[in-house]
C-alpha positions in Angstrom: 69.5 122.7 44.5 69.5 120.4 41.4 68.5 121.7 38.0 65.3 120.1 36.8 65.3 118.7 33.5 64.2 120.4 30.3 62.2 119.6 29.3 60.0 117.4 31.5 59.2 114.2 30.8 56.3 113.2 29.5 53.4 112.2 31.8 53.3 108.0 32.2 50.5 106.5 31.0 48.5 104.0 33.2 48.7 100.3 32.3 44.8 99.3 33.8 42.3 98.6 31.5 39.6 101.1 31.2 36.6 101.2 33.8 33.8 100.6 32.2 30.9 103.6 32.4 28.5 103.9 35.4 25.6 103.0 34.3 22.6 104.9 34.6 20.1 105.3 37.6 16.3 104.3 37.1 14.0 106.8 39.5 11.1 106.1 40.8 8.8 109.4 41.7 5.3 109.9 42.9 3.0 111.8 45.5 2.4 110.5 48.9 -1.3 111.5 48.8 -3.8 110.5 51.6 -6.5 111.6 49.8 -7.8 112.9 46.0 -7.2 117.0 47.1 -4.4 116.4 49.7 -1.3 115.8 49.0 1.2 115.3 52.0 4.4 114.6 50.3 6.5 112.4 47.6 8.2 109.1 47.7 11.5 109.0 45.8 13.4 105.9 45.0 16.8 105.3 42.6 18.5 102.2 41.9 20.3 100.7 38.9 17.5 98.6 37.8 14.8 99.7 35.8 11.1 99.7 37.5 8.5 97.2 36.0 5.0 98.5 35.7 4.1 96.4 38.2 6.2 98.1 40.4 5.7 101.0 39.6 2.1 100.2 40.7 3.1 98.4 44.1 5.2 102.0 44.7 2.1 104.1 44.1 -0.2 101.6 46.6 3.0 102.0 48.9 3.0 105.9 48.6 -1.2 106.1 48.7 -0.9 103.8 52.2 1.9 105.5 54.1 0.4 108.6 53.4 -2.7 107.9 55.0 -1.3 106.1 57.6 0.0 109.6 58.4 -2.9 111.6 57.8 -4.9 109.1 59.8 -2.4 110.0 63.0 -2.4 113.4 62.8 -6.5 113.8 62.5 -6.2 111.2 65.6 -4.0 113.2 67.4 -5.9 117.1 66.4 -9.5 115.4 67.1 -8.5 114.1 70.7 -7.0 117.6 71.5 -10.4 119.3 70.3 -12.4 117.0 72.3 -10.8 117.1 75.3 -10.6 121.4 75.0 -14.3 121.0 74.4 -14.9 119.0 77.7 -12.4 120.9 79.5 -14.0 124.3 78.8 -17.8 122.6 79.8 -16.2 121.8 83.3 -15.8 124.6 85.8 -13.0 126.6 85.4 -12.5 127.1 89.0 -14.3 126.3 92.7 -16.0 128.9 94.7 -14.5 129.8 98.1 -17.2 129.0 100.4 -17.3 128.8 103.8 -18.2 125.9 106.1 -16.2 123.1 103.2 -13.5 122.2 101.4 -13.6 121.1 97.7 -11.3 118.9 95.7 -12.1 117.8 92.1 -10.9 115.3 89.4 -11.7 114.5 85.9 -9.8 111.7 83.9 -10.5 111.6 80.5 -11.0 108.0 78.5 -8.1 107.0 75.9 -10.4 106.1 73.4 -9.5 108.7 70.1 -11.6 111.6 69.9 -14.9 110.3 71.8 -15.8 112.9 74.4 -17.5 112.1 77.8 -20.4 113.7 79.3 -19.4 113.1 82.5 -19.2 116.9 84.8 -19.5 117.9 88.2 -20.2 121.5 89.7 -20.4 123.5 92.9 -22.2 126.1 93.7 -22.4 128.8 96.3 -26.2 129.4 97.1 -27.9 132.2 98.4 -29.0 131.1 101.8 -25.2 130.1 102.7 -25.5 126.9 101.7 -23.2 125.4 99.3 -24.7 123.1 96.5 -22.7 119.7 95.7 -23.3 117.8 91.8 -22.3 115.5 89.8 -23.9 113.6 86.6 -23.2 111.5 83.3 -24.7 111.8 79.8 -25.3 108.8 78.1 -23.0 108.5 75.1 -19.6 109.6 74.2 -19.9 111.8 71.8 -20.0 115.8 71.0 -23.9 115.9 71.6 -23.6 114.4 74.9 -20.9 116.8 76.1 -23.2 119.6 74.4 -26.4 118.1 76.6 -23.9 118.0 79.5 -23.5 121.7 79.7 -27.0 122.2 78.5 -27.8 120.4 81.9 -25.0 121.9 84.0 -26.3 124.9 83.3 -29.7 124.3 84.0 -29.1 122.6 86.9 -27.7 126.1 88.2 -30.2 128.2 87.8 -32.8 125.7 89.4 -30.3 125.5 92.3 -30.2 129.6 93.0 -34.0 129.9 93.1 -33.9 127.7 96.4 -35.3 124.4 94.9 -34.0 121.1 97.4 -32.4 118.5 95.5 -34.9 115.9 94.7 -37.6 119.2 93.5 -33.9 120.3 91.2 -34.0 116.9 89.6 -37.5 116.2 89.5 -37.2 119.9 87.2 -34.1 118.7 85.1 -35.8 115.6 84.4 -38.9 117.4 82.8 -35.9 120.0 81.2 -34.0 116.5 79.7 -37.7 115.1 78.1 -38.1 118.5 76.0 -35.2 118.5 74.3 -34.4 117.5 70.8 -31.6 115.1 71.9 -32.9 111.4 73.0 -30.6 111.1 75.6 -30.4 110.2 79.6 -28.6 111.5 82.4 -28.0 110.3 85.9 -27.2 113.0 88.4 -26.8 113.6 92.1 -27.4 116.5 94.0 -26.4 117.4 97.4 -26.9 120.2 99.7 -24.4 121.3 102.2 -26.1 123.7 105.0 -22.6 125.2 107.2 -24.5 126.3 110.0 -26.6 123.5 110.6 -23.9 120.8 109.3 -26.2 118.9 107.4 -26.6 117.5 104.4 -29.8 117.2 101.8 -29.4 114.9 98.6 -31.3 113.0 96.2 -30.5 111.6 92.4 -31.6 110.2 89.5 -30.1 106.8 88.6 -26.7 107.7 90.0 -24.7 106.0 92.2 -24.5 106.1 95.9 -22.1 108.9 97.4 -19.6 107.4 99.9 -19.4 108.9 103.4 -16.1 109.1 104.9 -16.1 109.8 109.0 -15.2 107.0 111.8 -17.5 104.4 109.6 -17.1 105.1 105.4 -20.1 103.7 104.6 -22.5 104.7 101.4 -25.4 106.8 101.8 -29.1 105.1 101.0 -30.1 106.1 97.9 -33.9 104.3 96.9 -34.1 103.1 93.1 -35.0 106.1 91.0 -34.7 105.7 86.9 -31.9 108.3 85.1 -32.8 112.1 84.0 -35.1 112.2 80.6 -37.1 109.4 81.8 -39.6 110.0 84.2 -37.3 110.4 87.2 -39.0 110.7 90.7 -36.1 111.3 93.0 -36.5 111.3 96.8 -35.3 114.0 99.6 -33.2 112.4 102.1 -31.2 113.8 104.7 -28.0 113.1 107.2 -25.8 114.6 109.6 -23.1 115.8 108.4 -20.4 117.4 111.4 -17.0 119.1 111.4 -14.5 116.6 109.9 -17.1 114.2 107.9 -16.2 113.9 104.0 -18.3 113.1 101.1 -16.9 111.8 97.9 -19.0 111.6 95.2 -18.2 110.0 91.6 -19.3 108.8 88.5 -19.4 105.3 86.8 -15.8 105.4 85.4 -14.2 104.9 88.7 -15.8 101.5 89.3 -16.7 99.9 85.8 -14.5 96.7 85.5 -15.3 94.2 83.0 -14.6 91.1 85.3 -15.7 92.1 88.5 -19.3 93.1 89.2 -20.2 96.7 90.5 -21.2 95.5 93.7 -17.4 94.3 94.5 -15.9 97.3 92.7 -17.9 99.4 95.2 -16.4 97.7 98.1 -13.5 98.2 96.8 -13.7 101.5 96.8 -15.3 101.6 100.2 -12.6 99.9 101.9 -10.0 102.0 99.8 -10.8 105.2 101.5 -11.8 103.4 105.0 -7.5 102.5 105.1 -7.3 106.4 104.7 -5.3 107.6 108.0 -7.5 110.1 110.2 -5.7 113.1 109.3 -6.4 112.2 105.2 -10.1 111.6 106.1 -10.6 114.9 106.4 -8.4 116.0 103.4 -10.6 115.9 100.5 -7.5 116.3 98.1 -6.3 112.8 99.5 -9.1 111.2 99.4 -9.9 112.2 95.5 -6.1 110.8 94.8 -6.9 107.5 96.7 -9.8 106.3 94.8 -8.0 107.2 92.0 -6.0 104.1 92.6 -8.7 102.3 91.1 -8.4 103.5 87.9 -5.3 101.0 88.2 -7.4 97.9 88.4 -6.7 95.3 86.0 -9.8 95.1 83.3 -11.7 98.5 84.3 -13.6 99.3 82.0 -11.5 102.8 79.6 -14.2 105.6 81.0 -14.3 108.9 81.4 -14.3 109.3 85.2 -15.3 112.8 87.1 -14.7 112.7 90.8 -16.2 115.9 93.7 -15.3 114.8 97.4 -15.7 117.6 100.1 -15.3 118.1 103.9 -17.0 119.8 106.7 -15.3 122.5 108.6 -15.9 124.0 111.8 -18.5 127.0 111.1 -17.5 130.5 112.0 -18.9 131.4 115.5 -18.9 135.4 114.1 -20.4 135.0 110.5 -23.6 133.6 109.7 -24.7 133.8 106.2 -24.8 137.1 104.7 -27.6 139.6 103.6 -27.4 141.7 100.6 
C-alpha cells in the first residue's frame, strides 16, 4: 500500500463565483373564520414577494369566504341528518302483526336541505279484529308541520281504538286540527280492514283516491271533501274487499310532476301497477317498489312521498277475533 503524503495538500479552492443569498420569504397569515366567535382554521401563504395591502385584504376576503363556504356545508349536512331523525322517529317504528293482511310501507324523503315533511302513515290493530289503514300530509315543510304530524298521528290513534268508523275519526281530527295553535291543514285517509267479513270502510279529507289492485286496478270513489283544519265533512263508503285484493294508498309526492297534470300522473300510476304480474298483485312489497318507479319521472315535483299498500289474506277458519 502506498504511503500518503505528509502532509496533505491543501484543500482546492472553487473557481465559481459566489451564489448570491436566498432571499427572504414574505408570509401571509390569517384565520379562516366563518363567523365573529368561530374560528375554523388559518390560511397560510409564502412567496418571495412581499404582500401589498391590498392583498393582504383580498387574502382576508379569501380566508372569511372559504371558511364559510365550509361552515355553510357542514350545518347543511348536520341539519338534514336532524331533520330526517326527527321524521324518522314520528313514523312507526315497526307494523303490527295482524291477521287477515299484509303490510308494506315506504317513505322517501325530499332532497331539499333541512326542510322536513309532514307526510306519515300508520296501522293499527283494533280491538274488534279489525285492522285500521292511514295515511296523511301536513301542509308545509318545516319542523312544526312534522310536530303537527305526530300531534295528529297520535290523535288519530286513540280516536281509532274507541271504535269510531273512518269518516266519524276524521270528522273528530278535523275539529282536533281547528283548536290548535298551529294554522295549518292536513289531508288524511282512513281505511278500515274487517278480516272476517273481508271488507273494507274508508273515508278522507282532501286526500287522494287509494288505488285498488285485483283483476281491474282501478281507484276507489272518493266525493270532494275539503283537507283536516277546515271544516272537513268526510263521507263513509264501503267495498268488497276478498282474499288476494290489494290497496295501495299514497300521498301527493308520488304523483306531483311539474309538466304533466295530476290527472295523467294518476293514470300513470294506475296502469303502472295494472302491468304488475298476478303473483306481484297480491305482494304488497312489489307493489310499493313499482310505484316507486315514478319517483323516476322526468320533472316530478322533489317531495316528500309516504306510501302504505296492503293485501287481503285468506281468514283463519279456527280464530275469530279474540276476547280479553
Amino acid at each position: 500500500m502506498p504511503a500518503r503524503p505528509w502532509p496533505p495538500p491543501p484543500p482546492t479552492r472553487s473557481t465559481a463565483p459566489p451564489q448570491p443569498p436566498a432571499p427572504a420569504a414574505h408570509l401571509h397569515a390569517g384565520p379562516a373564520a366563518a363567523r365573529q366567535d368561530q374560528t375554523l382554521g388559518a390560511l397560510v401563504l409564502v412567496r418571495q414577494t412581499d404582500y401589498s395591502a391590498v392583498e393582504h385584504k383580498y387574502l382576508e376576503n379569501l380566508a372569511h369566504r372559504l371558511a364559510l363556504a365550509y361552515d355553510n356545508a357542514a350545518r347543511y349536512h348536520n341539519e338534514r341528518r336532524l331533520a330526517l331523525t326527527l321524521q324518522r322517529a314520528l313514523l312507526p317504528h315497526s307494523l303490527p302483526q295482524v291477521p287477515g293482511v299484509a303490510l308494506a310501507t315506504h317513505y322517501r324523503a325530499s332532497n331539499r336541505g333541512a326542510e322536513v315533511g309532514g307526510d306519515w302513515y300508520d296501522v293499527l290493530a283494533l280491538p274488534d279484529g279489525g285492522v285500521g289503514l292511514a295515511i296523511g300530509d301536513v301542509m308545509g315543510h318545516d319542523v312544526e308541520a312534522a310536530i303537527v304530524m305526530g300531534q295528529l298521528r297520535s290523535a288519530l290513534h286513540s280516536l281509532a281504538m274507541e271504535g269510531a268508523g273512518p269518516a266519524q275519526v276524521l270528522a273528530r281530527l278535523d275539529a282536533y286540527m281547528q283548536s290548535l295553535t298551529a294554522e295549518r291543514f292536513a289531508t288524511c285517509l282512513y281505511a278500515v280492514y274487517d278480516p272476517h267479513r273481508h271488507r273494507l270502510r274508508y273515508a278522507a279529507s282532501g286526500h287522494l283516491p287509494p288505488l285498488l289492485i285485483a283483476t281491474d286496478t282501478v281507484y276507489l270513489d272518493l266525493p270532494p271533501a275539503l283537507p283536516l283544519g277546515l271544516g272537513s265533512t268526510p263521507v263513509d263508503h264501503e267495498v268488497a274487499f276478498p282474499p288476494g285484493t290489494s290497496l295501495l294508498m299514497y300521498t301527493d309526492g308520488l304523483v306531483e310532476n311539474r309538466v304533466l297534470p295530476l290527472d295523467g300522473c294518476m293514470e300513470a300510476l294506475r296502469q303502472t301497477c295494472a302491468t304488475l304480474p298476478a303473483a306481484a298483485r297480491t305482494d304488497p312489497q312489489q307493489i310499493t317498489e313499482r310505484a316507486l318507479e315514478l319517483l323516476n319521472t322526468p320533472d316530478r315535483v322533489d317531495d316528500d312521498t309516504a306510501l302504505l299498500a296492503a293485501t287481503a289474506e285468506p281468514s283463519s277458519p279456527t280464530r275469530g277475533p279474540q276476547a280479553d
